[in-house]
N, C-alpha and C positions, 0 to 999 in steps of 0.2 A: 273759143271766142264768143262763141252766141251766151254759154254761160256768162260772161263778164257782160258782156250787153246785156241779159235779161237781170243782170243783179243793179246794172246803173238805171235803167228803166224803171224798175220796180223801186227803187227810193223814192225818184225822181216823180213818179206818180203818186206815190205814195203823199211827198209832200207838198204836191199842187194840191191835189184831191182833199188834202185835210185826214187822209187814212194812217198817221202815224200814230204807234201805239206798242207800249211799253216791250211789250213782247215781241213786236216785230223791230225795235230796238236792240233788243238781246239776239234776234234771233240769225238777225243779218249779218253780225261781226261772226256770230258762229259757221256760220254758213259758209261766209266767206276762207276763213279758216280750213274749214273739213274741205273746201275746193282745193286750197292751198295744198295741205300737207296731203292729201288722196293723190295730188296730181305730183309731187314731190316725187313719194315712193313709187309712183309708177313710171315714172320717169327714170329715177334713179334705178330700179329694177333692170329694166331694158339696156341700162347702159347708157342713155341720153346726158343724163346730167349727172356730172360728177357726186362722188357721196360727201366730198366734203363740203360742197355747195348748200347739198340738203341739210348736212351738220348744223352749217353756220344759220340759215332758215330757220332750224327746228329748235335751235339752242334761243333762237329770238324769241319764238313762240314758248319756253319753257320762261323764261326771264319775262315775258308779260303774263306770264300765268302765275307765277309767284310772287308779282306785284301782286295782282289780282285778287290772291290768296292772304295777301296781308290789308288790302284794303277791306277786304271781306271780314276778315276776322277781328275788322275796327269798326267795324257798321257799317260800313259803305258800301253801294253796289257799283256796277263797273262805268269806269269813267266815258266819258263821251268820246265817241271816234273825231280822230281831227282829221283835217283837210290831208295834212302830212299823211297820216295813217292808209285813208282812203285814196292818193296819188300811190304809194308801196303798193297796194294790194291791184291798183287798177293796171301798173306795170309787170306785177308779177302774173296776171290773168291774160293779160295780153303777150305773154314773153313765152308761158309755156304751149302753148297749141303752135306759135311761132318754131316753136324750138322741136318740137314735134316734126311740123313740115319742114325741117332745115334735114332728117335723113332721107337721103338719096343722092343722086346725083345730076346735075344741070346748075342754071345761072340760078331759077327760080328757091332751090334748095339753097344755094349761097348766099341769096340776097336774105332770106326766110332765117337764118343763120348768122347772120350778120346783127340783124334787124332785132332776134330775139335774145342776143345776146347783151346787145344795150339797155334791154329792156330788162333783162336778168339785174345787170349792176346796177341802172339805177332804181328798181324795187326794191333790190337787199339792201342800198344803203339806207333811202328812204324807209324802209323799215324798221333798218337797227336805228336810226334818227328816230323817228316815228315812236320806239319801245322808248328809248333813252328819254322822251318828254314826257311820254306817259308816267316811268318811273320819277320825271322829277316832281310831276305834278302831283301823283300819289305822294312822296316826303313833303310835300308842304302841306298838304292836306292836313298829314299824320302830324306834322310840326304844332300848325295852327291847333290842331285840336287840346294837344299837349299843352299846347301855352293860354289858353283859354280855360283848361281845368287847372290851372295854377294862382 
């Protein structure tokens, strides 16, 4: 959790202060990312979260990488994070440390368990949402450019 809080903090300063900068642009989606799928597999390892949860997670992350790779290979660098994007990842940051303290047993494990599971569903979906606009936004990109050299 303190990770998710130190990554909404540091934007957030970031763009009071006037400190944003291309690199910490690039560098935050990545970040955020390598938090994601690290904390996936080690979840998934232990048994905590199903693999086919991870599957469906990792399959998103694989489908905004090969937008990514098409927009790359048309001149473009990587699209702007949206609101959508950023609610997916602040749920998914907050669901797994939840979902962590949900083994054991008591009310507090239950609740912790309940709590981080809502947070699961609505990250994934907001995610796969989240990827699905990014991809539309990349095809109009690639569109407009096509119809502009014609």
């Amino acid at each position: 959790m303190l990770s998710g809080v130190s990554d909404y903090l540091d934007g957030k300063l970031a763009r009071r202060w006037g400190q944003i900068s291309r690199l910490g642009q690039l560098l935050d989606p990545a970040a955020d990312r390598l938090y994601i799928v690290s904390t996936l597999v080690g979840l998934t390892w232990r048994e905590i979260l199903p693999w086919w949860l991870t599957a469906l997670l990792v399959a998103r992350e694989a489908f905004v990488g090969v937008v990514l790779l098409r927009l790359n290979r048309a001149g473009y660098g990587p699209l702007n994070v949206s609101f959508l994007g950023k609610a997916a990842t602040f749920n998914l940051m907050y669901a797994f440390p939840l979902l962590l303290l949900s083994v054991g047993v008591g009310w507090v494990h239950q609740v912790a368990g309940a709590v981080s599971w809502a947070f699961i569903w609505w990250g994934t979906t907001l995610y796969w949402w989240a990827g699905a606009l990014y991809a539309v936004q990349a095809r109009q990109m690639l569109k407009a450019e096509r119809t502009a050299a014609v």
